[in-house]
Biopython code that builds the backbone (N, CA, C, O; Angstrom):
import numpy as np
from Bio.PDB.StructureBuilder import StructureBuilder

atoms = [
    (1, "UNK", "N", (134.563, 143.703, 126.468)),
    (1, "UNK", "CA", (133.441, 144.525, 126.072)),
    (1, "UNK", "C", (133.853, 145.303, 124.820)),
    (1, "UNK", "O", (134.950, 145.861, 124.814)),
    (2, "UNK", "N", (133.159, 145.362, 123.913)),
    (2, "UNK", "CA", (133.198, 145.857, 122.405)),
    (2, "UNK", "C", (132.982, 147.238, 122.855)),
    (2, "UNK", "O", (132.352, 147.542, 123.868)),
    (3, "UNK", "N", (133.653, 148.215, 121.883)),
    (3, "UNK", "CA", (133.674, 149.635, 121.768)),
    (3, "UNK", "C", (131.960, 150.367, 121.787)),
    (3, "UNK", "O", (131.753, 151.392, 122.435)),
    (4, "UNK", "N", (131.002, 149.773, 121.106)),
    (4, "UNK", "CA", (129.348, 149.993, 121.407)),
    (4, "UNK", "C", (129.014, 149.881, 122.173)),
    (4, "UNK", "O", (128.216, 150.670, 122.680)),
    (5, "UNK", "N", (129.548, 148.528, 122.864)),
    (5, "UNK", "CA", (128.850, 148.314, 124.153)),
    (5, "UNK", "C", (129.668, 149.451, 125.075)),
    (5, "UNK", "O", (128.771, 150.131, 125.573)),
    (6, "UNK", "N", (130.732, 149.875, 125.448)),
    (6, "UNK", "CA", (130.916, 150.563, 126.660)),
    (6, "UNK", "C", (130.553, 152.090, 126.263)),
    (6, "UNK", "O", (130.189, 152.837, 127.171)),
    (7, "UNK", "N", (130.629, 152.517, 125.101)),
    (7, "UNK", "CA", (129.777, 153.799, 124.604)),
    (7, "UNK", "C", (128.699, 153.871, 125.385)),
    (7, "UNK", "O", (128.560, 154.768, 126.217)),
    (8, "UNK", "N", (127.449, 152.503, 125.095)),
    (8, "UNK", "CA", (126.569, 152.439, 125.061)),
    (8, "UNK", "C", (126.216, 152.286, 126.800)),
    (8, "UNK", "O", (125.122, 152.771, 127.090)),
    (9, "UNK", "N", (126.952, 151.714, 127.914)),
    (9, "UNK", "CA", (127.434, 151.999, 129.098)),
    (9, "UNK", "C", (127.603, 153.475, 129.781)),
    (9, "UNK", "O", (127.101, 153.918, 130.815)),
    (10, "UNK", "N", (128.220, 153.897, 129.121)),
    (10, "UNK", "CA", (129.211, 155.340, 129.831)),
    (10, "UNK", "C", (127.928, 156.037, 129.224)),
    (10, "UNK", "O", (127.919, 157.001, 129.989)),
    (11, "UNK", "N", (126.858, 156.240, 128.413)),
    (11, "UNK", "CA", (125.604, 156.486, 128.126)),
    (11, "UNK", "C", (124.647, 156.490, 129.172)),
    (11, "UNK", "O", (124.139, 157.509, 129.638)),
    (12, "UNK", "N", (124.370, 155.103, 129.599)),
    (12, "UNK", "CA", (123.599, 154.675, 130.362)),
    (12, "UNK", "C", (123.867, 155.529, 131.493)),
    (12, "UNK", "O", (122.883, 156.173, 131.858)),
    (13, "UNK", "N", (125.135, 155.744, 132.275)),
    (13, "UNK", "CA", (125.706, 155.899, 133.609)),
    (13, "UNK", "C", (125.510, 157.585, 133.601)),
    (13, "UNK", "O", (125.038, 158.229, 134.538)),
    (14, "UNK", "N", (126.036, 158.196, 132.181)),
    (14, "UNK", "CA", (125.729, 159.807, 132.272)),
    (14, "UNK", "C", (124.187, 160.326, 132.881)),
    (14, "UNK", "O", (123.883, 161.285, 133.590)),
    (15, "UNK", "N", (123.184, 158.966, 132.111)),
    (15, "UNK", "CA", (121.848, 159.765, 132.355)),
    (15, "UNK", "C", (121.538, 159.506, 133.479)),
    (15, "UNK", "O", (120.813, 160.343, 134.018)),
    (16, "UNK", "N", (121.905, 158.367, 134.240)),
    (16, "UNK", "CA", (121.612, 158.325, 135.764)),
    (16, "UNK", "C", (122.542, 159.015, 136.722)),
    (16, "UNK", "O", (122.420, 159.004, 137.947)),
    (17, "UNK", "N", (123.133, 159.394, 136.287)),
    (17, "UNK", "CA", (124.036, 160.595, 137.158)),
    (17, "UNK", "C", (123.458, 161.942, 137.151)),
    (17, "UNK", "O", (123.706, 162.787, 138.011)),
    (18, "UNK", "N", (122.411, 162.173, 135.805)),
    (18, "UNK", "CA", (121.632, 163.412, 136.129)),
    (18, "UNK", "C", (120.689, 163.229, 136.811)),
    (18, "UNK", "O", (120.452, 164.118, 137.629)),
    (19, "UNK", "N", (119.527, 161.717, 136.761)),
    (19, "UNK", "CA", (118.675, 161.697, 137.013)),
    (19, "UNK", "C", (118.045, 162.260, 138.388)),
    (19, "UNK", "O", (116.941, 162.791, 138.504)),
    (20, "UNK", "N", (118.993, 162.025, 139.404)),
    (20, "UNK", "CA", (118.277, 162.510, 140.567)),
    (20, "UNK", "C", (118.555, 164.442, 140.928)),
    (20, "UNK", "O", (118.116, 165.065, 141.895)),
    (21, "UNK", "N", (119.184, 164.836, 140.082)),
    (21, "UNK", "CA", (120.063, 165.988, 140.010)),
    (21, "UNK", "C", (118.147, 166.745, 139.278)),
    (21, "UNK", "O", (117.677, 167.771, 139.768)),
    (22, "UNK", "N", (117.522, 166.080, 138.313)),
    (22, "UNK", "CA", (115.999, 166.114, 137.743)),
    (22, "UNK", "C", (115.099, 165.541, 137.972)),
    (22, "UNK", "O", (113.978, 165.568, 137.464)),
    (23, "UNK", "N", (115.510, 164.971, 138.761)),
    (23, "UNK", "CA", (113.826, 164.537, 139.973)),
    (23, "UNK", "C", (113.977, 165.435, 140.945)),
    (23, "UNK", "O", (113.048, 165.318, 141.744)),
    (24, "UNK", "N", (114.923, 166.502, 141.322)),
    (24, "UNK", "CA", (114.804, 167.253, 142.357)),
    (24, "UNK", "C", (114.340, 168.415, 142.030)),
    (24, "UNK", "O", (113.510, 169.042, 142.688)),
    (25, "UNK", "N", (114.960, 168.846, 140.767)),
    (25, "UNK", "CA", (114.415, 169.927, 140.127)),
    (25, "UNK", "C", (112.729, 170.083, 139.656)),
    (25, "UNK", "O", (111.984, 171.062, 139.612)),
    (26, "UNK", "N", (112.561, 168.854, 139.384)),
    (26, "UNK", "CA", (111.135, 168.603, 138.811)),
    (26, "UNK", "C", (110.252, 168.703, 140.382)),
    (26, "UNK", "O", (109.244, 169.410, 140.378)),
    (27, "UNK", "N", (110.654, 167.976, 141.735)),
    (27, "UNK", "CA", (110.389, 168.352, 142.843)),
    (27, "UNK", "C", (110.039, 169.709, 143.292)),
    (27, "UNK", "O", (108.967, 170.312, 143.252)),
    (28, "UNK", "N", (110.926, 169.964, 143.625)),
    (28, "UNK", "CA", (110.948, 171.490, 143.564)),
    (28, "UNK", "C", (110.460, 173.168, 143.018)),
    (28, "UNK", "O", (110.245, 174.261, 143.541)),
    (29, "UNK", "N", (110.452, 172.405, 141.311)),
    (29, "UNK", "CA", (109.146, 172.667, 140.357)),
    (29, "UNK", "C", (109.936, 174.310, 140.016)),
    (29, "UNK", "O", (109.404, 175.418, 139.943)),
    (30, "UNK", "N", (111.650, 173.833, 139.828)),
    (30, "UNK", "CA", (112.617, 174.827, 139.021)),
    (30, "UNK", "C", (113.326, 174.453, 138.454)),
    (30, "UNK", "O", (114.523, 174.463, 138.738)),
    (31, "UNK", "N", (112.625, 173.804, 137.043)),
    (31, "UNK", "CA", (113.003, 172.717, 136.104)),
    (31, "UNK", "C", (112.155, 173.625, 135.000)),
    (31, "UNK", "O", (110.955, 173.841, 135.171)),
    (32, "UNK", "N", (112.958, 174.191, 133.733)),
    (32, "UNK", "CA", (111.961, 174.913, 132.817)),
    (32, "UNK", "C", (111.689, 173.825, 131.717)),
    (32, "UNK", "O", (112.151, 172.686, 131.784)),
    (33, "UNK", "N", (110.976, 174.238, 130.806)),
    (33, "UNK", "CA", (110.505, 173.601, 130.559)),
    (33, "UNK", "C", (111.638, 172.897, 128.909)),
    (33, "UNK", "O", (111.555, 171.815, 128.329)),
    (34, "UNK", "N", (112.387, 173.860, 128.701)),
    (34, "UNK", "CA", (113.689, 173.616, 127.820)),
    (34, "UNK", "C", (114.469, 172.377, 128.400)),
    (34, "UNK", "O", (114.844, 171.339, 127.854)),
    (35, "UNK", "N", (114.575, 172.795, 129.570)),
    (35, "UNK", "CA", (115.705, 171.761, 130.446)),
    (35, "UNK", "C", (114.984, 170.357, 130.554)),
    (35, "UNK", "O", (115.622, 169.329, 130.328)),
    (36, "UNK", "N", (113.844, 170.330, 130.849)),
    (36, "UNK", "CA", (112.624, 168.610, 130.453)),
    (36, "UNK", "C", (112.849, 168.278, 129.296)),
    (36, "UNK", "O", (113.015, 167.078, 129.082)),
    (37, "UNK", "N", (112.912, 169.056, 128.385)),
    (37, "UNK", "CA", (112.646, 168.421, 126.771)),
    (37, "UNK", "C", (114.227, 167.990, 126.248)),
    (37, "UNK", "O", (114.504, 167.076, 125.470)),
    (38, "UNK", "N", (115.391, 169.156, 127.078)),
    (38, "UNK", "CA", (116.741, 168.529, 126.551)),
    (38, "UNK", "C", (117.055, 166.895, 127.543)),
    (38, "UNK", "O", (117.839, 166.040, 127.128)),
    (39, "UNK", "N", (116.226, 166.746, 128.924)),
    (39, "UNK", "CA", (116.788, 165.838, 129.280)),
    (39, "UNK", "C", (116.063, 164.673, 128.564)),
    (39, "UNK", "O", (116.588, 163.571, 128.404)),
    (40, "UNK", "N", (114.287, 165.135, 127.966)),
    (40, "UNK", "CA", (113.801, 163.606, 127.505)),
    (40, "UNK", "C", (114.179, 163.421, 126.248)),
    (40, "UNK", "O", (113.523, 162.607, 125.599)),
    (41, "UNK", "N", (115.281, 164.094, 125.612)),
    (41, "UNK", "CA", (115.774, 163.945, 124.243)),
    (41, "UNK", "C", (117.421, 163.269, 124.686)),
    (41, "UNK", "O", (118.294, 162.852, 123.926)),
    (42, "UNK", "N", (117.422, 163.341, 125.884)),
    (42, "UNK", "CA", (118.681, 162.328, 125.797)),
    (42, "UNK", "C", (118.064, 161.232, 126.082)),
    (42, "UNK", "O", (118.263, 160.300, 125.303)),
    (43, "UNK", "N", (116.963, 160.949, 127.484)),
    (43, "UNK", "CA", (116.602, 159.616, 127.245)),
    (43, "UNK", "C", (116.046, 158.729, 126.021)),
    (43, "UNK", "O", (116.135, 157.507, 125.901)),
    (44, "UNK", "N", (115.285, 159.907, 124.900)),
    (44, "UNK", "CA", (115.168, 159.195, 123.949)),
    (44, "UNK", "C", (116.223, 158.810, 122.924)),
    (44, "UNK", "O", (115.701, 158.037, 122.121)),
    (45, "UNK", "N", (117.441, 159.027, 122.642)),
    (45, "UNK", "CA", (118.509, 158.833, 121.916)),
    (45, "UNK", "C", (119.140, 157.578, 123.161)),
    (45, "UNK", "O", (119.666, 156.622, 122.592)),
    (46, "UNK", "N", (119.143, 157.520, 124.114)),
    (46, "UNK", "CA", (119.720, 156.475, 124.718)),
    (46, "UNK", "C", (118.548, 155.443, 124.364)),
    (46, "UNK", "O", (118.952, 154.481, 123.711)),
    (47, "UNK", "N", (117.554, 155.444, 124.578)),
    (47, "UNK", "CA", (116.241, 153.929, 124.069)),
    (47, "UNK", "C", (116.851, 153.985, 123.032)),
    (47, "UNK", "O", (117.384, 152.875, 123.045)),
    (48, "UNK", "N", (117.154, 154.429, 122.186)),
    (48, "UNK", "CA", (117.343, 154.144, 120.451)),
    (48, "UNK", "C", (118.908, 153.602, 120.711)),
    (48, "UNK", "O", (119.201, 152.627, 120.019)),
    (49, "UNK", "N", (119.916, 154.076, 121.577)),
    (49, "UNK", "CA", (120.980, 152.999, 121.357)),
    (49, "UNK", "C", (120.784, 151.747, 121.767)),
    (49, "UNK", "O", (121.484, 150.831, 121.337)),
    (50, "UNK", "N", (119.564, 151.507, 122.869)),
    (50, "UNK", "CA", (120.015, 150.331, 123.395)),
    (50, "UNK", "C", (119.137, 149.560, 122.811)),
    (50, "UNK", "O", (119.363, 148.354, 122.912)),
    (51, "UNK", "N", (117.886, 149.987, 122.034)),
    (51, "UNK", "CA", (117.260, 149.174, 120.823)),
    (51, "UNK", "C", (118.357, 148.557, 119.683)),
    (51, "UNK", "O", (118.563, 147.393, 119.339)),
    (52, "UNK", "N", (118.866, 149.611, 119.320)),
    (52, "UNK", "CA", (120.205, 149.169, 118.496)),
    (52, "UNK", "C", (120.925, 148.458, 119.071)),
    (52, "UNK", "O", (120.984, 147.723, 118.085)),
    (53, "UNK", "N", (121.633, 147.904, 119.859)),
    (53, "UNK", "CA", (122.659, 147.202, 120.692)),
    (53, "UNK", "C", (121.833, 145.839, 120.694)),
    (53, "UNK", "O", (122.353, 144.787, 120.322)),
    (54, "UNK", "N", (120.208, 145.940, 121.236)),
    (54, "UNK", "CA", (119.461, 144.957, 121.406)),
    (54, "UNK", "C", (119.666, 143.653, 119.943)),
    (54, "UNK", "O", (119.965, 142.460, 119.890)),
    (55, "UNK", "N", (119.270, 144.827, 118.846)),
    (55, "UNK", "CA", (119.289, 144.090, 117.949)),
    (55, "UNK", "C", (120.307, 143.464, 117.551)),
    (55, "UNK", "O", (120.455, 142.253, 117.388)),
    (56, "UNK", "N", (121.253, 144.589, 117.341)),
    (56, "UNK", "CA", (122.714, 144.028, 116.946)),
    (56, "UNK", "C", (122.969, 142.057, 117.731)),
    (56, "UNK", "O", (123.003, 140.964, 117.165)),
    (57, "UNK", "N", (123.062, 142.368, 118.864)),
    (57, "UNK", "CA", (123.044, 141.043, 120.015)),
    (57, "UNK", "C", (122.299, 140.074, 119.510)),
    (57, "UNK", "O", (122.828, 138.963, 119.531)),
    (58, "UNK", "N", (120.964, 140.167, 118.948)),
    (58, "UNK", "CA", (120.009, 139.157, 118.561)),
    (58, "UNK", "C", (120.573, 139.192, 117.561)),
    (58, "UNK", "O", (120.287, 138.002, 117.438)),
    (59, "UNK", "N", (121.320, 139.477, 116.367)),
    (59, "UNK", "CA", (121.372, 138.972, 114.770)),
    (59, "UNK", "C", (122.998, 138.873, 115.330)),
    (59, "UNK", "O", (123.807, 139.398, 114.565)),
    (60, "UNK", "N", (123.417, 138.417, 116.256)),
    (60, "UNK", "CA", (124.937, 138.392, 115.769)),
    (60, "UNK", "C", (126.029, 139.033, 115.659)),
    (60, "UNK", "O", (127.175, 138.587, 115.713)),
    (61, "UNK", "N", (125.551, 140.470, 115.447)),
    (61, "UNK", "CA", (126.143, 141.322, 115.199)),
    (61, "UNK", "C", (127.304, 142.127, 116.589)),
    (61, "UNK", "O", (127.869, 143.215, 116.482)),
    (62, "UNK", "N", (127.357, 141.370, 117.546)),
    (62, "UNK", "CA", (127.762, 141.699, 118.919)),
    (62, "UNK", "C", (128.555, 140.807, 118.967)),
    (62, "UNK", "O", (128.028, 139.697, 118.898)),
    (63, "UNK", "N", (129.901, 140.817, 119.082)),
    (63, "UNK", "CA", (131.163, 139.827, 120.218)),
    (63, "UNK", "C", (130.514, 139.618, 121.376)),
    (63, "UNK", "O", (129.558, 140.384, 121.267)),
    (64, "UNK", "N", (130.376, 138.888, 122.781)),
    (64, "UNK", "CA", (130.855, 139.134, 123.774)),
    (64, "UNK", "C", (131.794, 138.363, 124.171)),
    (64, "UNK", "O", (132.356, 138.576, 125.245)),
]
sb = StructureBuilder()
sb.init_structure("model")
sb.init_model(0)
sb.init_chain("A")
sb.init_seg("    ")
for serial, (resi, resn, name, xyz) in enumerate(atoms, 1):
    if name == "N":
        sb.init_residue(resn, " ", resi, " ")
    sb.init_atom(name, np.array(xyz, "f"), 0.0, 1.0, " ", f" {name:<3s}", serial, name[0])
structure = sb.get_structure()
């Protein structure tokens, strides 16, 4: 596994290690509204790596 790809892994694994840690909070409904916008700004920087990774893979640009 190439250095992007396990970045792009240990990425993946951080945000699902919060996720249920913010479905409980959001449950619960003691989730402000700072703490929603910092977590959907990591999910959106993770879509943008794995768009990037995507592409990279389709042009070549990926070992495996």
């Amino acid at each position: 596994m190439d250095t992007d790809t396990k970045a792009l892994v240990e990425s993946l694994q951080a945000v699902g290690t919060h996720a249920g840690t913010i479905a409980n909070a959001l449950t619960l409904g003691n989730m402000t509204p700072k703490k929603q916008r910092e977590y959907a700004d990591m999910l959106k920087e993770l879509s943008e790596l794995l768009h990037e990774h995507a592409d990279l893979q389709e042009g070549g640009g990926v070992n495996e």
